[in-house]
N, C-alpha and C positions, 0 to 999 in steps of 0.2 A: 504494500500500500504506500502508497506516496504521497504526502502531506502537505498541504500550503498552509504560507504564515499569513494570518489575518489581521489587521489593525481594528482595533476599537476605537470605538467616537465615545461623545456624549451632545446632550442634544442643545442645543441654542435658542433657551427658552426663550431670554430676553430678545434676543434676535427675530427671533419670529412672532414677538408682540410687536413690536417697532414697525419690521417690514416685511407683511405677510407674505408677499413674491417673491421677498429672494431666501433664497436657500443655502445657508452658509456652509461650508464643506466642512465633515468633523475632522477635528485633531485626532491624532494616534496618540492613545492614551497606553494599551499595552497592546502584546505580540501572544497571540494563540496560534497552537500550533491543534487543529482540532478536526481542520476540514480537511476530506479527502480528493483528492485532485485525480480526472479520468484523463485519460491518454490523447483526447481529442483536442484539450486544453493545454497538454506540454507541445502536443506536433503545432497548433495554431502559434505557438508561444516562438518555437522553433523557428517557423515561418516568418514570423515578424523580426524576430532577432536576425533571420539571414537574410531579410529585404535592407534593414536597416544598416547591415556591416558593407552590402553593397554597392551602395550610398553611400555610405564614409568611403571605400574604396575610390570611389571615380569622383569624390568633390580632392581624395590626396592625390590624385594621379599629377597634375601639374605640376602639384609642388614638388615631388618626385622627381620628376622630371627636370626642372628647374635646380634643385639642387644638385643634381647628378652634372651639369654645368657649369655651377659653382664647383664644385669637386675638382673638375677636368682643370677649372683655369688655378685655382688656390694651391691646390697640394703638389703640384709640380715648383711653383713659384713659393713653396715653402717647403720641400726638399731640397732644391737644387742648393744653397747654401748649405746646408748638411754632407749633401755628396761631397762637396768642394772641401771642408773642412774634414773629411773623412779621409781624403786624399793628398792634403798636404798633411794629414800626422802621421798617416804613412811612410808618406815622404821622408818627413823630418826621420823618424825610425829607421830608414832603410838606410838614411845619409848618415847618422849616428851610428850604426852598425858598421859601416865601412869605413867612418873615420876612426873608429878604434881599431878595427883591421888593421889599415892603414898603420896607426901608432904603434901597433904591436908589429907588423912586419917590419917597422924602421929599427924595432928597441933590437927586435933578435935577428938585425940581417945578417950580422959576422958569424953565428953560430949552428944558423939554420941550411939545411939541405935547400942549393938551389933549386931542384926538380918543387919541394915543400913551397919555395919562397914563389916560384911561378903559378905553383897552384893557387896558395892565396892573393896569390895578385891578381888572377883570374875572377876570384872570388869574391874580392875587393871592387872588382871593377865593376861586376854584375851588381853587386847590392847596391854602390853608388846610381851605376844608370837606371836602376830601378827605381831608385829615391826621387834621382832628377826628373826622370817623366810621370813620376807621381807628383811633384807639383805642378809642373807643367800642366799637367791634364786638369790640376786642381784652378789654374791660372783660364785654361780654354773654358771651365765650365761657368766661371765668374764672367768674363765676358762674351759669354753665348746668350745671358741673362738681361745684359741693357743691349740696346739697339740704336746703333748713332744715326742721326739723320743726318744728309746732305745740306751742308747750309751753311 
């Protein structure tokens, strides 16, 4: 059995000495739970609830839409400083990795295995040019962002 909550009133005596046409709507005084509710009344109920969300549906559609254009122009125009700042600490890291290379293959040149010393010099070189076209990149992406006019 499946139950409905019912509101109580009370009646509007003075109210309806005054002004015997109108009909004052009762207050909810308490909540019974006492009446039995048929299946005809939840599928009707149902029905009105799924007219009603599809109309909310199609008055959001716009907005929807319109934010979705918002989105498109805002979060590129507020990532692209982040990528750019992602890229030069890269950078910075890669370039710091190789200038401690760097220091350390000067301190142990006299005692280290040439074949060793070309290796990290190889190695050296890689992490530097990694570094540098990690700002680099970090440099194109700050200027792909303004747009200079002729004039």
């Amino acid at each position: 059995m499946i139950v409905q909550a019912e509101w109580g009133g009370y009646n509007h005596i003075f109210a309806r000495n005054l002004f015997p046409d109108s009909r004052p709507k009762p207050r909810p005084r308490c909540l019974r739970y006492d009446k039995a509710v048929d299946h005809k009344q939840l599928r009707a109920a149902g029905r009105v609830a799924g007219k009603m969300a599809r109309s909310a549906g199609k008055s959001w559609a716009p907005t929807v839409k319109n934010s979705g254009t918002f989105v498109k122009h805002v979060v590129p125009a507020a990532v692209r400083p982040l990528h750019a700042l992602w890229h030069e600490i890269l950078g910075f890291i890669f370039l710091a990795v190789a200038a401690t290379g760097a220091l350390k293959m000067y301190q142990e040149a006299k005692t280290t295995d040439p074949i060793l010393m070309i290796l990290a010099g190889f190695l050296v070189l890689v992490t530097a040019g990694y570094g540098l076209s990690s700002i680099l990149k970090a440099r194109r992406i700050t200027r792909a962002g303004t747009k200079r006019t002729a004039g």
